[in-house]
N, CA, C and O of each residue as an XYZ file, in Angstrom:
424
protein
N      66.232    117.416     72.597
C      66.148    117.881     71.228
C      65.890    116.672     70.323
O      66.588    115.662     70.409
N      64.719    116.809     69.320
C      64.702    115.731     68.638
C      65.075    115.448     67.073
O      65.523    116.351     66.367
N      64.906    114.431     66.699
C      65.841    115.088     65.095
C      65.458    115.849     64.446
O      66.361    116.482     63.899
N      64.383    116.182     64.167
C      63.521    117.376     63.464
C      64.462    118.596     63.742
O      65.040    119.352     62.961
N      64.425    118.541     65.148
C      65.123    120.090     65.550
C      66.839    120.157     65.023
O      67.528    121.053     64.534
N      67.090    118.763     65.392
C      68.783    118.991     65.043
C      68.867    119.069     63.657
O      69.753    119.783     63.186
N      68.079    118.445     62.879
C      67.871    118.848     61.615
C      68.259    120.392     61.263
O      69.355    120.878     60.983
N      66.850    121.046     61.387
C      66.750    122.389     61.440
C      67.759    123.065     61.608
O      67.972    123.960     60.790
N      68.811    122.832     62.849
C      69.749    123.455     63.141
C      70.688    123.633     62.456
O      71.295    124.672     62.196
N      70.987    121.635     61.834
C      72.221    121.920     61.106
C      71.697    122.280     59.584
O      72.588    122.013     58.777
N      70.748    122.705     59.082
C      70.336    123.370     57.711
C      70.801    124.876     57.583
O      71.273    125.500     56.633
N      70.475    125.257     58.972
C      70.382    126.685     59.538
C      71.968    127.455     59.457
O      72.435    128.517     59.046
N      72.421    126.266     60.086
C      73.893    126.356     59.583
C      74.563    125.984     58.765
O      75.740    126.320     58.895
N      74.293    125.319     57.805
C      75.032    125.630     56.162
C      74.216    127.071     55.898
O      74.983    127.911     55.427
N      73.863    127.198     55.946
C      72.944    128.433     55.098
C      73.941    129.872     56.040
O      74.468    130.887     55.585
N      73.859    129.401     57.299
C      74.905    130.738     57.550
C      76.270    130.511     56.728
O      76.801    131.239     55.890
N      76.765    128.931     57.378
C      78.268    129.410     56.625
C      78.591    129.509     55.579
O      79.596    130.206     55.436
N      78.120    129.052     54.603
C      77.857    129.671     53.092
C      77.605    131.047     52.920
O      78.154    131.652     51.999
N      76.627    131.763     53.916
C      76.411    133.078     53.337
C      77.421    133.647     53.733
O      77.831    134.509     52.955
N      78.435    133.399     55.346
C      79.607    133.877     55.509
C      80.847    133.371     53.971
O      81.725    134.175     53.657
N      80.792    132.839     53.670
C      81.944    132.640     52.650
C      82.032    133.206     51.748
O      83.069    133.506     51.157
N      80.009    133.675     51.239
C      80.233    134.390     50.081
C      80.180    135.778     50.221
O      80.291    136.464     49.205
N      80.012    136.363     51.423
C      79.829    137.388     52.142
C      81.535    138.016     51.817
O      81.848    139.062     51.248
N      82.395    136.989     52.389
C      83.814    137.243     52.372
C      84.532    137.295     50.809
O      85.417    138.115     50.566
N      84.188    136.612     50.093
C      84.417    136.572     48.397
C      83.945    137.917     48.496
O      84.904    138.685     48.579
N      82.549    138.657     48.526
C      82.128    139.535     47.696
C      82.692    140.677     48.272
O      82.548    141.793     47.773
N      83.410    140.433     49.429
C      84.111    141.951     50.102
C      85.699    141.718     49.521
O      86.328    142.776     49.532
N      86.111    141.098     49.255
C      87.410    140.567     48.639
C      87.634    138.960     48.009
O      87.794    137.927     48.659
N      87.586    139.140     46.489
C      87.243    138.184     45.611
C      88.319    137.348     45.356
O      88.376    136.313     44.692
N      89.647    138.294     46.342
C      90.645    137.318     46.280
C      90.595    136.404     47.161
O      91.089    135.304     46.912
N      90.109    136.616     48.132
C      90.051    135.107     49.214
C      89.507    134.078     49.026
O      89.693    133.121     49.777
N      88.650    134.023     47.907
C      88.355    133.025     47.258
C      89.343    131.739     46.730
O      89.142    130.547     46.497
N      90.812    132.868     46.659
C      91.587    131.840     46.195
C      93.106    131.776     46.751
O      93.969    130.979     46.382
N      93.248    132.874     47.796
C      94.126    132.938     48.658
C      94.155    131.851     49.783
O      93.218    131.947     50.575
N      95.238    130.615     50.064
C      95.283    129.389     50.735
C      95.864    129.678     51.815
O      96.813    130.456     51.921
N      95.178    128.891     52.951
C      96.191    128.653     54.221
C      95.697    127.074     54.517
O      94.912    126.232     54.082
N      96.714    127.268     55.570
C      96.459    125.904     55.984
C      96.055    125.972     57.759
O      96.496    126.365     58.839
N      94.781    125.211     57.062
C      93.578    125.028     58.544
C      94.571    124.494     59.752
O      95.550    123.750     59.799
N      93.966    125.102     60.504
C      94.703    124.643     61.942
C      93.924    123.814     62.398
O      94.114    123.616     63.598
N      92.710    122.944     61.732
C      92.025    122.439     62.394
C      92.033    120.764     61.731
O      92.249    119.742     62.383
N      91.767    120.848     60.433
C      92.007    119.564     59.406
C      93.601    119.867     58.936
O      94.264    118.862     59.191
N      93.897    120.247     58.719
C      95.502    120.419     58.376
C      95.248    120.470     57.245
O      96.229    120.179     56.560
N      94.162    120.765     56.550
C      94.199    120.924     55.212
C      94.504    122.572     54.519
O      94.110    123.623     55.026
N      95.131    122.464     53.520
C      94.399    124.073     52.827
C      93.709    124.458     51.996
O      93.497    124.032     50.861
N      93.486    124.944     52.311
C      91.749    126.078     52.154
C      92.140    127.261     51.439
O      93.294    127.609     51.186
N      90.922    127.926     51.095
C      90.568    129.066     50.945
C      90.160    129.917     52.145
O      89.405    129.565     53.051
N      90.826    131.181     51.998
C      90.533    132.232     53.017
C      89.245    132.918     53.697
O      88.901    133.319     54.809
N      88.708    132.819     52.337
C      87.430    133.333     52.422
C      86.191    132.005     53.176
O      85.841    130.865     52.871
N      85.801    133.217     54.517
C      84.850    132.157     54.994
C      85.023    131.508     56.393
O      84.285    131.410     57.374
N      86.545    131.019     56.047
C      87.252    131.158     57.583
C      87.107    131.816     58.532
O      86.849    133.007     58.355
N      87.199    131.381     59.657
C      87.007    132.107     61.211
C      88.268    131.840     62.184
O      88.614    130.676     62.388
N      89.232    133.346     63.025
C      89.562    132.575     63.859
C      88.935    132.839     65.413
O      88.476    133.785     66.053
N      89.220    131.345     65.616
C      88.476    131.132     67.369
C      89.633    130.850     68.315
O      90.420    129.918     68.483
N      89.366    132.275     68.968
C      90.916    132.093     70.176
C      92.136    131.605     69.646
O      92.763    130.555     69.786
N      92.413    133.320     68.580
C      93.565    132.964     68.233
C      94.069    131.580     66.993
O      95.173    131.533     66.452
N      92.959    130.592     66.783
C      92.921    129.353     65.766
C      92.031    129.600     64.628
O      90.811    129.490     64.505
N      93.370    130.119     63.482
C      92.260    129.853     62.197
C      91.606    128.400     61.569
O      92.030    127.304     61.202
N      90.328    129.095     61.683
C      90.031    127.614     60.886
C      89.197    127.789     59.388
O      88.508    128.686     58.903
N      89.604    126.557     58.974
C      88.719    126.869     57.395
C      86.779    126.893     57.505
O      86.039    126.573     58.435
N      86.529    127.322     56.369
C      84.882    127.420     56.319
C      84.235    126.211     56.547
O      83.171    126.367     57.146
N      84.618    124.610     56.169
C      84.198    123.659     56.370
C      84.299    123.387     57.613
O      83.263    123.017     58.164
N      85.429    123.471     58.352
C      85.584    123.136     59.515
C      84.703    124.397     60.554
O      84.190    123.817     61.511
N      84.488    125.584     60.572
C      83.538    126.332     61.019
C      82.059    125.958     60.985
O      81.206    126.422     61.743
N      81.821    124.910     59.852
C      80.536    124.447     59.815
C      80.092    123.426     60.970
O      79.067    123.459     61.652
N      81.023    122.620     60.995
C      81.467    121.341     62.084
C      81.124    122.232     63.453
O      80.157    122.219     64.215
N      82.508    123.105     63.415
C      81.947    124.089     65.173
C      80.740    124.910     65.784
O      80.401    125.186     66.935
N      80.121    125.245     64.246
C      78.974    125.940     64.713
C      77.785    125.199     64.848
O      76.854    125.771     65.416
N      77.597    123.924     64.405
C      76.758    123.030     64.414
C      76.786    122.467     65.641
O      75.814    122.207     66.350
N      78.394    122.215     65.964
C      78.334    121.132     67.428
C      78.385    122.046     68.078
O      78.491    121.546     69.198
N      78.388    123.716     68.276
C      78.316    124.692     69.218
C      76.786    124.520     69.312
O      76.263    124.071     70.332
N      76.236    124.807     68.463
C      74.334    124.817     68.396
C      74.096    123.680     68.920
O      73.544    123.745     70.019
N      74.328    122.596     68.502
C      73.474    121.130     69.621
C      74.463    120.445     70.536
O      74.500    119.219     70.642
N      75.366    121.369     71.277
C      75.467    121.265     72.625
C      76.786    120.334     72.481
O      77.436    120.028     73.481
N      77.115    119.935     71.285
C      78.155    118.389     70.969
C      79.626    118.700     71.562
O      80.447    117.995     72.148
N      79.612    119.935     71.195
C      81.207    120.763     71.449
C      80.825    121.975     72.556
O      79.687    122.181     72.979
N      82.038    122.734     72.932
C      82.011    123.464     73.821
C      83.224    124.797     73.849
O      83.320    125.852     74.475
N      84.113    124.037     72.730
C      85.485    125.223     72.160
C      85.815    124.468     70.772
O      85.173    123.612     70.165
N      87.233    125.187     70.446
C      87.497    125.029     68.915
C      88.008    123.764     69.583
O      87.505    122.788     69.025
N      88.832    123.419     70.585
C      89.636    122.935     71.141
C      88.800    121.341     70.900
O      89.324    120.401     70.303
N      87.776    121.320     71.348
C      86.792    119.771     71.426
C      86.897    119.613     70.103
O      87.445    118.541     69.847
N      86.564    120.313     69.024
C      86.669    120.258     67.973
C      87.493    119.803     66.912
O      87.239    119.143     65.905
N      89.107    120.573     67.605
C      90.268    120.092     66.824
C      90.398    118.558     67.524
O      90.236    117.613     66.751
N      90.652    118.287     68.795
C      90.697    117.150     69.028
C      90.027    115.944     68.713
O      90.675    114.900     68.783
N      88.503    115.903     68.282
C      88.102    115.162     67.505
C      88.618    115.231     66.109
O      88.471    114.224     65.415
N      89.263    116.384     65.548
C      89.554    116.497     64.249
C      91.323    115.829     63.638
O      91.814    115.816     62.510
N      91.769    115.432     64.749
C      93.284    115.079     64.563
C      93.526    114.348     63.565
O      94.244    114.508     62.578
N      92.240    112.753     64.228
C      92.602    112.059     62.692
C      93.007    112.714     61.666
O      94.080    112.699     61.063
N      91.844    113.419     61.487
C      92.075    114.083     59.913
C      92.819    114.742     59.860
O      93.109    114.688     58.665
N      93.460    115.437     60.302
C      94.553    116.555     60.216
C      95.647    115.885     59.778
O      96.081    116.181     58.664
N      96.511    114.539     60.803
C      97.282    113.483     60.157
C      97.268    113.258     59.214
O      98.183    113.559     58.447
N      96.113    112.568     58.842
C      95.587    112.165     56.968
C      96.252    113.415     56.195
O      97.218    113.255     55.450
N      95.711    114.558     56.410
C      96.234    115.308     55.257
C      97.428    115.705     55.204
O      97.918    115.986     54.110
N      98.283    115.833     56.576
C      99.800    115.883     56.508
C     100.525    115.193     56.123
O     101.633    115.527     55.704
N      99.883    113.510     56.184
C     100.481    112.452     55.798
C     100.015    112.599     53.908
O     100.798    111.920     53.243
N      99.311    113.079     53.334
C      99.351    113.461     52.226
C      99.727    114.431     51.877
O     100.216    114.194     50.772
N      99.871    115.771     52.163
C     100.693    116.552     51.854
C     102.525    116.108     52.077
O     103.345    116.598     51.301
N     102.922    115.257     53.086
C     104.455    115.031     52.835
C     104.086    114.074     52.066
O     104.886    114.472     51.219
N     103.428    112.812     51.365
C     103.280    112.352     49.825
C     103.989    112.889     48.819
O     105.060    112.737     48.230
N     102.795    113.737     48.820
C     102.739    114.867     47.685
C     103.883    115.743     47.366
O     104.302    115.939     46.225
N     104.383    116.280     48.498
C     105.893    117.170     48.387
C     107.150    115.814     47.828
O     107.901    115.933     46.859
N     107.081    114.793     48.607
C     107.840    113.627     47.722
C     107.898    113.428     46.589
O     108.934    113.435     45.924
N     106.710    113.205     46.163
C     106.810    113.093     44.872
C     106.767    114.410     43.608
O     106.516    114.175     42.426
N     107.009    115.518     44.053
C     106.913    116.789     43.343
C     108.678    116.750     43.441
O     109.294    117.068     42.424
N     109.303    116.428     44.450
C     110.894    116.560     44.539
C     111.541    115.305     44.389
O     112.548    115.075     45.057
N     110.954    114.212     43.357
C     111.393    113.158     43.090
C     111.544    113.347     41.654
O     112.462    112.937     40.943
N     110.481    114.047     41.313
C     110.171    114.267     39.777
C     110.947    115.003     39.169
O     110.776    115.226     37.971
């Protein structure tokens, strides 16, 4: 595959997962603003857009990541996915207990 094509692919896929997100807003406009927290970045998100894979919700950004590295072969489950994704997941836990610190300091 050459970059042209992986190109293509990953264009192909913002354009789906975007249309999934707004697909999900326009069937319920509350998920737009209803939060969980990704099982994948440890971040939270918005509902809308999200996918879960075997049982693992994940947010819309992070669905972009899986369906891209599902399309050029990079990944193979959510699982390859989250595990490259740990760093980040840390990062944001390690900022979210920050953040709760200093909301119960104040």
């Amino acid at each position: 595959m050459n970059k042209d094509e992986e190109l293509k692919i990953i264009e192909d896929m913002q354009a789906v997962v975007e249309q999934m997100k707004l697909d999900d807003i326009e069937e319920n406009p509350d998920s737009e603003f209803e939060l969980f927290d990704c099982q994948c970045c440890g971040e939270e998100k918005p509902l809308a857009g999200s996918v879960v894979y075997d049982g693992i919700r994940i947010c819309n950004d992070c669905v972009l990541f899986a369906e891209t590295g599902f399309a050029l072969g990079k990944i193979s489950s959510v699982e390859d996915l989250m595990a490259n994704m740990e760093d980040k997941k840390l990062e944001a836990q390690c900022k979210f207990i920050k953040q709760d610190e200093i909301e119960h300091n104040n």
